[in-house]
C-alpha positions in Angstrom: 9.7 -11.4 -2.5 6.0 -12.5 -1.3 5.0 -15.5 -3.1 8.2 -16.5 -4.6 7.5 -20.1 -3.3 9.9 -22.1 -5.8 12.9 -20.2 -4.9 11.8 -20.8 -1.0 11.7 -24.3 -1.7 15.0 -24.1 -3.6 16.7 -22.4 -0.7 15.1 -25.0 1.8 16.6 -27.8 0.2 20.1 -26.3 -0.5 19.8 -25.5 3.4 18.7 -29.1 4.3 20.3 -31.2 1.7 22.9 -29.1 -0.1 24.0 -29.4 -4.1 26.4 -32.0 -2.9 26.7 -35.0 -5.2 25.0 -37.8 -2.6 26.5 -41.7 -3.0 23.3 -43.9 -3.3 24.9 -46.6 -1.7 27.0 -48.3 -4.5 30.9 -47.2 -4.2 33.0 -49.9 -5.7 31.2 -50.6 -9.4 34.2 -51.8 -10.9 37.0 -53.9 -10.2 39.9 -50.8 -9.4 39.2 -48.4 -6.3 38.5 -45.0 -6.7 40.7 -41.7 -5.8 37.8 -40.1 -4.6 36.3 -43.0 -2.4 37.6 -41.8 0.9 35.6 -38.7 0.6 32.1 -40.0 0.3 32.4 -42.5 3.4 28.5 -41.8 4.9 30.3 -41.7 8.6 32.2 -38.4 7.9 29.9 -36.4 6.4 28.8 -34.0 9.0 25.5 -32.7 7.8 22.9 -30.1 9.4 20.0 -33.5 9.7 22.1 -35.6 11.3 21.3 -33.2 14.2 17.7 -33.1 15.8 17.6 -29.5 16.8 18.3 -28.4 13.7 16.1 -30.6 11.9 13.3 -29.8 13.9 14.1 -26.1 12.7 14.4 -27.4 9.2 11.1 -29.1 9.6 9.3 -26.2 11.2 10.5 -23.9 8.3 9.0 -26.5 5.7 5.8 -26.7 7.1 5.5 -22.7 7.6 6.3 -22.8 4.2 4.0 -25.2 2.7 1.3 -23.6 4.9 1.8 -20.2 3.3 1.5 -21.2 -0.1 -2.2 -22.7 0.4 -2.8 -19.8 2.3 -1.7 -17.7 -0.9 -4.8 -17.5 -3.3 -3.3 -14.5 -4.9 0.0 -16.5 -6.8 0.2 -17.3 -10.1 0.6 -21.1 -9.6 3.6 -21.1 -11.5 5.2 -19.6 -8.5 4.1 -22.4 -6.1 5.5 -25.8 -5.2 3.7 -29.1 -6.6 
């Protein structure tokens, strides 16, 4: 739909980050190990920025977006992003 930018930024970010839960850095915060620790080592996730072509694309994407929503007078500004 034209000027449906919220869900266009939705979609970007499930394409660029995904609704994967993201470590922040801290995996042992207790004294026992985790089951799960194994799965959130940061060298083997395989992830669409970790490659340059495609981040370029994701980049590009972004800033066609953001250009066509100051472009878009028309919107209700409930329908744009920030």
């Amino acid at each position: 739909k034209m000027g449906e930018f919220v869900k266009a930024h939705d979609s970007y970010m499930d394409v660029a980050i995904g609704r994967a839960a993201w470590p922040i850095g801290v995996t042992m915060v207790g004294i026992h190990a985790r089951t799960g620790r194994s799965k959130i080592e940061s060298a083997n996730v395989a992830h669409v920025m970790n490659s340059e072509l495609q981040r370029k694309y994701l980049t590009s994407v972004k800033r066609l977006l953001t250009f066509a929503q100051s472009q878009a007078d028309h919107v209700d500004p409930s329908k744009k992003v920030g």
